[in-house]
C-alpha positions as CSV (number, residue, x, y, z in Angstrom):
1,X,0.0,0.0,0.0
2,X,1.1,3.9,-1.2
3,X,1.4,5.7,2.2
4,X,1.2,9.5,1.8
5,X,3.9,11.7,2.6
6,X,2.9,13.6,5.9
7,X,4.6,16.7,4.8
8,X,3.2,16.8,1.6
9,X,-0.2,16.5,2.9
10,X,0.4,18.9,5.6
11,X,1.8,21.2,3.4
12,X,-0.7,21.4,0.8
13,X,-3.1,22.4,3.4
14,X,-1.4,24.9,5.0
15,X,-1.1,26.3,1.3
16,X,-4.5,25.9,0.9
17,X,-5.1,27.5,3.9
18,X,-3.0,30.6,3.3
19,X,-4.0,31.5,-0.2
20,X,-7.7,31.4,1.1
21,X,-7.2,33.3,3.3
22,X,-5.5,35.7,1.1
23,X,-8.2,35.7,-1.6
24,X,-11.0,36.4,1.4
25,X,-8.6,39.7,2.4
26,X,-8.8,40.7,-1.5
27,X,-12.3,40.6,-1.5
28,X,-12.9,42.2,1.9
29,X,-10.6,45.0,0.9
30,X,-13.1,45.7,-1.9
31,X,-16.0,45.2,-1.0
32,X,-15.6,47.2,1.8
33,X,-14.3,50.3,-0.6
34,X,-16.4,49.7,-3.0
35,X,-19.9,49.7,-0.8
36,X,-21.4,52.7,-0.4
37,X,-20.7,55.2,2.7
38,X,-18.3,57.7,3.9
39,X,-15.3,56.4,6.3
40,X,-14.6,60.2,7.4
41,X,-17.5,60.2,9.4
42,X,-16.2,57.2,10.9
43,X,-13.7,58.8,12.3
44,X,-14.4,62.3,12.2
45,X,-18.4,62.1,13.3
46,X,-20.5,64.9,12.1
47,X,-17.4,67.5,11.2
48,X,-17.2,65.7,8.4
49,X,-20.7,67.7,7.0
50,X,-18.8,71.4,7.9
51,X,-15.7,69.5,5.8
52,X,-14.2,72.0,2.9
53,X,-12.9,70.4,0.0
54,X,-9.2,71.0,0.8
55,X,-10.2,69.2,4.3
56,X,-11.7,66.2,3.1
57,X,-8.8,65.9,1.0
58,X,-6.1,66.0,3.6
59,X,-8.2,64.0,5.7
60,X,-8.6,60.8,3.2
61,X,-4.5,61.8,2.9
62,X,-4.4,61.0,6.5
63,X,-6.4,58.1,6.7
64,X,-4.4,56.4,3.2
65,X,-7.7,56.3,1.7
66,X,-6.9,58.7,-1.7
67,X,-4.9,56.0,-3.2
68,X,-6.4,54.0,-6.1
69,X,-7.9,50.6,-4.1
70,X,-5.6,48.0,-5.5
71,X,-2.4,50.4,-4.1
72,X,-4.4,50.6,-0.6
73,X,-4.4,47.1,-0.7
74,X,-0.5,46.4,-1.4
75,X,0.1,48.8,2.0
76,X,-2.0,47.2,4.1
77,X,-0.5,43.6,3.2
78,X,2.5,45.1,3.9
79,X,1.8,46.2,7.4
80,X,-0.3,43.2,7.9
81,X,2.4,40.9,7.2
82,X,4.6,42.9,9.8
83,X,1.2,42.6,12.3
84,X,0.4,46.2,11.8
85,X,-2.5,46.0,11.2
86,X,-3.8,49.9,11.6
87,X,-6.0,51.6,14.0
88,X,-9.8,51.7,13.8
89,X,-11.8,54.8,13.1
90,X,-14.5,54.4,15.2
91,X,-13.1,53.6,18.3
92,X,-9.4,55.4,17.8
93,X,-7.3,52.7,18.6
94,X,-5.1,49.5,18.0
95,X,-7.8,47.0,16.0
96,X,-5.7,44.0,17.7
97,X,-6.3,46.3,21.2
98,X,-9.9,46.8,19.8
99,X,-11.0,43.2,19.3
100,X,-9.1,41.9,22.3
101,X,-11.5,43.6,24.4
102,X,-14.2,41.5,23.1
103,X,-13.1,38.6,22.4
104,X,-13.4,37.1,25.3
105,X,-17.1,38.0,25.5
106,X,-17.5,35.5,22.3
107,X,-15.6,33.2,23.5
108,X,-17.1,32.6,26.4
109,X,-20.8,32.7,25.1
110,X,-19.8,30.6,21.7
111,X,-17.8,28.2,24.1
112,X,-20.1,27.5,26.4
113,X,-22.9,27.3,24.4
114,X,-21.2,24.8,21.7
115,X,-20.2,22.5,24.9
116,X,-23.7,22.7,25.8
117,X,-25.0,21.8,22.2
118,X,-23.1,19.2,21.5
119,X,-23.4,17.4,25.0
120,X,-27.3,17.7,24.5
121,X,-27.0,16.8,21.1
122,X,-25.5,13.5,22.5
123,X,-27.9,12.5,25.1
124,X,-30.7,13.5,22.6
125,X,-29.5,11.4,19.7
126,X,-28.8,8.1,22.1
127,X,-32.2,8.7,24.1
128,X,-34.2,9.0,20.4
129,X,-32.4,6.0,18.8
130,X,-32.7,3.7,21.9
131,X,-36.8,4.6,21.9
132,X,-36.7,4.6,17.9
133,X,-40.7,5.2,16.7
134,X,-41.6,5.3,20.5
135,X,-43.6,8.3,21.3
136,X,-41.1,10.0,22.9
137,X,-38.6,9.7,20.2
138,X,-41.6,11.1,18.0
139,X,-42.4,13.9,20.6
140,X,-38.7,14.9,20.7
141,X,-38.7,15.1,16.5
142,X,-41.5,17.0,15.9
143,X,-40.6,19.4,19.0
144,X,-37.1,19.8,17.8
145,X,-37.9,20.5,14.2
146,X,-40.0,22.7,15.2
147,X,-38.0,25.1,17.7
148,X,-35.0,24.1,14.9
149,X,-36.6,26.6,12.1
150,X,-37.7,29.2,14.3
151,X,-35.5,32.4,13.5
152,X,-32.4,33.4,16.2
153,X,-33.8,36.8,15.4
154,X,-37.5,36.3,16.4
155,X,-36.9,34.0,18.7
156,X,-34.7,36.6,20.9
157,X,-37.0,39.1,20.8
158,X,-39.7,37.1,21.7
159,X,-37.5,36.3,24.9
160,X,-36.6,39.7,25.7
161,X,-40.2,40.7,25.3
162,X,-41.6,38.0,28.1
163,X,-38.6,37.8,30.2
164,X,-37.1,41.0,30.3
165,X,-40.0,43.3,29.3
166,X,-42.9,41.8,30.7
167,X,-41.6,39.5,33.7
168,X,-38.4,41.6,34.2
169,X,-36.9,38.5,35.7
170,X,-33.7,38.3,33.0
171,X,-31.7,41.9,31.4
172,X,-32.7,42.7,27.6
173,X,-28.9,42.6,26.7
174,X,-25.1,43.4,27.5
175,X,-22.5,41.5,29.1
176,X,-22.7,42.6,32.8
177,X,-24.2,45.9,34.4
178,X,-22.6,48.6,34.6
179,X,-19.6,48.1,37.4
180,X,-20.0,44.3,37.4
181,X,-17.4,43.1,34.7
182,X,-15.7,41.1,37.3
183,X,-19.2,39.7,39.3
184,X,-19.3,35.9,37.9
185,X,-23.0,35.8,39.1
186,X,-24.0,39.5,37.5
187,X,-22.1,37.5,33.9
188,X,-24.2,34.3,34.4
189,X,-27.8,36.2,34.0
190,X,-26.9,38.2,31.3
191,X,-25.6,34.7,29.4
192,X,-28.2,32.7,30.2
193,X,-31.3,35.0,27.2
194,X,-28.7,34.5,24.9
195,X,-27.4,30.9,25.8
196,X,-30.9,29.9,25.1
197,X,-31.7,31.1,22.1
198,X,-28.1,29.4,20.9
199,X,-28.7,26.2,21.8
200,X,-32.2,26.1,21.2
201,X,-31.3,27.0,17.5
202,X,-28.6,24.7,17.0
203,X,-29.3,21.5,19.7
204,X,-32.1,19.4,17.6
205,X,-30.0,20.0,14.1
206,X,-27.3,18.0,15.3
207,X,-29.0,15.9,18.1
208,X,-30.7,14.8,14.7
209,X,-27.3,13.8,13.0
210,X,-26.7,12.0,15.8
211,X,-29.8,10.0,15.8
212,X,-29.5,8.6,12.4
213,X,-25.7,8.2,12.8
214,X,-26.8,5.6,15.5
215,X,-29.6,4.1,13.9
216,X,-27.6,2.8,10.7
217,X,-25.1,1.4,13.2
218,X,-28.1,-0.4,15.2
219,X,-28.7,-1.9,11.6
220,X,-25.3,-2.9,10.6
221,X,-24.5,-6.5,10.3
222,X,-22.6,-6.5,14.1
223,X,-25.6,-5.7,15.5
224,X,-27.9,-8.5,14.2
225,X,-25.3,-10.5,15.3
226,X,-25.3,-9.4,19.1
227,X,-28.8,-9.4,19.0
228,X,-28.7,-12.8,18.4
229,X,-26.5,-13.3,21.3
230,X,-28.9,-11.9,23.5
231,X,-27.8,-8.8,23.8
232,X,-30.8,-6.0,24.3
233,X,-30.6,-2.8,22.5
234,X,-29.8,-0.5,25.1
235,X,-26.5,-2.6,25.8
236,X,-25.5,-2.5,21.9
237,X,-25.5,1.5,21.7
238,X,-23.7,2.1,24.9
239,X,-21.5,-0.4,24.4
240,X,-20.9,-0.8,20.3
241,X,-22.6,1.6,18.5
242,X,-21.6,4.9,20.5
243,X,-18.1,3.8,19.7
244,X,-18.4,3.4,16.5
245,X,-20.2,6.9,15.8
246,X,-17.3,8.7,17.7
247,X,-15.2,9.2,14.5
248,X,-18.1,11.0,12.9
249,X,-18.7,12.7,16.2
250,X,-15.8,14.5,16.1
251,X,-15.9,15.7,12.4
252,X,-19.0,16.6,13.2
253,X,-17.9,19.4,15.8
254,X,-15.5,20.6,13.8
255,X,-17.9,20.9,11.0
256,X,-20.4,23.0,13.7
257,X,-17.9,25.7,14.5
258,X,-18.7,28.2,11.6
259,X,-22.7,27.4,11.6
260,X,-22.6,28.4,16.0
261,X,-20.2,31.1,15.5
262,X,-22.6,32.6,13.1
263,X,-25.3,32.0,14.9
264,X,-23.8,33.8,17.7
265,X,-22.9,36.6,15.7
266,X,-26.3,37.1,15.1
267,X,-27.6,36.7,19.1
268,X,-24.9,39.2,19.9
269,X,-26.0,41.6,18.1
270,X,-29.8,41.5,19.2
271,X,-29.0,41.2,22.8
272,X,-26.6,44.0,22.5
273,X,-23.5,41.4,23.7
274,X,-20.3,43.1,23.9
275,X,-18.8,40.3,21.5
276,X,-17.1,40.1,17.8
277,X,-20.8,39.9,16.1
278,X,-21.2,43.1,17.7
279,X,-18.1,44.4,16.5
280,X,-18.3,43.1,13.2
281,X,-21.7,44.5,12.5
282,X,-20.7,48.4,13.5
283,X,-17.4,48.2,11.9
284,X,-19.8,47.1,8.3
285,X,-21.7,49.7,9.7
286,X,-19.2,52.6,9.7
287,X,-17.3,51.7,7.1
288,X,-14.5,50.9,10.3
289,X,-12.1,49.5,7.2
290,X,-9.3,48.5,9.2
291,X,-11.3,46.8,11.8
292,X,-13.7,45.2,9.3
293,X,-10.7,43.8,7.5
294,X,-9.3,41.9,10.9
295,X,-13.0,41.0,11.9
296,X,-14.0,39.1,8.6
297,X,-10.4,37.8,8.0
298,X,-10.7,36.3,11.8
299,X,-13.9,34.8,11.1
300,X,-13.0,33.6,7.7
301,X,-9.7,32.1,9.3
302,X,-11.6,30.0,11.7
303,X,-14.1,28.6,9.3
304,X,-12.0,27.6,7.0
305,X,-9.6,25.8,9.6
306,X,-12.3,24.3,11.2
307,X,-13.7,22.9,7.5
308,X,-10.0,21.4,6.8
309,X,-9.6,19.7,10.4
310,X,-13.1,18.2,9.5
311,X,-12.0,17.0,6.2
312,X,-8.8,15.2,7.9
313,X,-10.7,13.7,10.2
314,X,-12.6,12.5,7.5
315,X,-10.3,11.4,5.7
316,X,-9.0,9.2,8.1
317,X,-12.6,7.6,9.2
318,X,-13.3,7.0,4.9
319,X,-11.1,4.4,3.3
320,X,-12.2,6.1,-0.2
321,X,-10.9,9.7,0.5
322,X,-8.4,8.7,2.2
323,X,-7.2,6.3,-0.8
324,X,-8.2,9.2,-3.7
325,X,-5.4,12.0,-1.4
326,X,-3.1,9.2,-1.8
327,X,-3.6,8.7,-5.3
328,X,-3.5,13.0,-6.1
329,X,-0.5,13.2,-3.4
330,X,1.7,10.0,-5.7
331,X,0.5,12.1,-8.9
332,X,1.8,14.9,-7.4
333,X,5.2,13.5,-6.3
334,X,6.0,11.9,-9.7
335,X,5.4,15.0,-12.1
336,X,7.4,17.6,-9.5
């Protein structure tokens, strides 16, 4: 058997990786320019409007922003690539100093919420395919396609609306009140409107996954095989078929990360959460280039490493795309 060269295949996809990632800066950068709006009053606020000519122009001087796009761009790779990566207009400072701020916000509602989803996910999927076509397996389908397609949107209004509005049990949004960024308790009730909507959104869609994922083990040719042994159903999942799905378990979290972190994106910025969705929406808002550029590059980053640790895990778990990269990676090798 061909076995593949480990730094060929590692160093394809780091290629991959990088020149991705380099096309999605390209097409930021222009975008961004190109979309209507005036940057000035990102920085500048409403001086901009009492602006002569001769100001606007030393302004956009100031800013690099009166040089054709494409020579824009070729300065900001070059900074960027020595980690300069400019200062934002809106807020007036670093964009790395910016971001850090509030990326631990994310990271601590997108973290806890994917450990939540994918540990109910679990217990979901085992519970639906042990009582396959029982009622509650039925109950828990047509509940969870139905909370499943219900908007993140609507649904955290709707949430707002009864328990912050109405009940005025839970806060409408934010991180923490106002002198309580280091109160753990004060964090926890602001998380847990915006936790909810999170997993609610996301739990049944993979919990789902899961479910079938065990039931065409419970059918495999093993499994008839135990049965006849004597062996009752709950005993073959726990014991055969959970190991067996663990593989696909994993890809499937890796696969997850961009659909959550999106999700949460959007939740942030309903609830007002002092996270990166936030950021990202009033830096596309402002026209904030520099910090735009970081935000969608970031987010781009991590979705398209996640996708290729999800396609090497696959890759090891399929014997047929793991046999077609050693095919392309001999081709490869013999015409360099």
């Amino acid at each position: 058997m061909i076995r593949k060269n480990p730094y060929i295949y590692y160093g394809r996809k780091i290629l991959a990786f990088a020149l991705s990632v380099l096309i999605l800066s390209v097409v930021v950068f222009y975008i961004a320019r190109l979309a209507p709006g005036d940057p000035l009053v990102s920085y500048y606020g409403e001086r901009v409007e009492r602006m002569s000519t001769q100001q606007r122009q030393w302004a956009e001087e100031k800013l690099g922003l009166n040089a054709p796009i494409y020579v824009q761009y070729i300065r900001w790779l070059q900074n960027a690539v020595k980690g300069d990566f400019g200062i934002s207009f809106k807020y007036k400072m670093d964009v790395l100093e910016v971001i850090g701020e509030r990326l631990g916000n994310t990271l601590i509602l997108g973290g806890i919420a994917f450990v939540l989803i994918f540990a109910g996910a679990l217990g979901l999927g085992i519970l639906c395919a042990w009582k396959e076509d029982g009622w509650l397996d039925r109950c828990i389908c047509k509940i969870g396609t139905i909370t499943s397609c219900i908007p993140e949107f609507w649904l955290s209004l709707v949430l707002i609306l009864i328990f912050a509005v109405n009940l005025r049990l839970l806060p409408s949004g934010g991180a923490y009140a106002i002198g309580h960024k280091n109160d753990i308790g004060d964090r926890v009730v602001h998380l847990i409107l915006p936790m909810t909507v999170a997993v609610i959104n996301h739990l049944w869609y993979y919990a789902f996954m899961i479910r079938n994922k065990l039931l065409d083990e419970v059918r495999a040719d093993y499994v008839l095989l135990a049965k006849s042994k004597g062996l009752d159903k709950k005993r073959i999942i726990f014991h055969h078929c959970l190991r067996n799905i663990v593989p696909s378990y994993l890809s499937l979290m890796a696969i997850s990360v961009p659909h959550i972190l999106g999700g949460t994106y959007i939740i942030e910025t309903v609830f007002s959460y002092p996270g990166i969705g936030t950021l990202s929406y009033e830096s596309a808002r402002y026209q904030d280039y520099n910090l735009l550029m970081v935000l969608c590059i970031f987010t781009g980053a991590v979705v398209i490493l996640f996708h290729m640790i999800a396609q090497i895990i696959n890759e090891r778990i399929d014997p047929r795309m793991r046999e077609q990269e050693i095919v392309d990676t001999t081709e490869v090798t013999e015409i360099g």
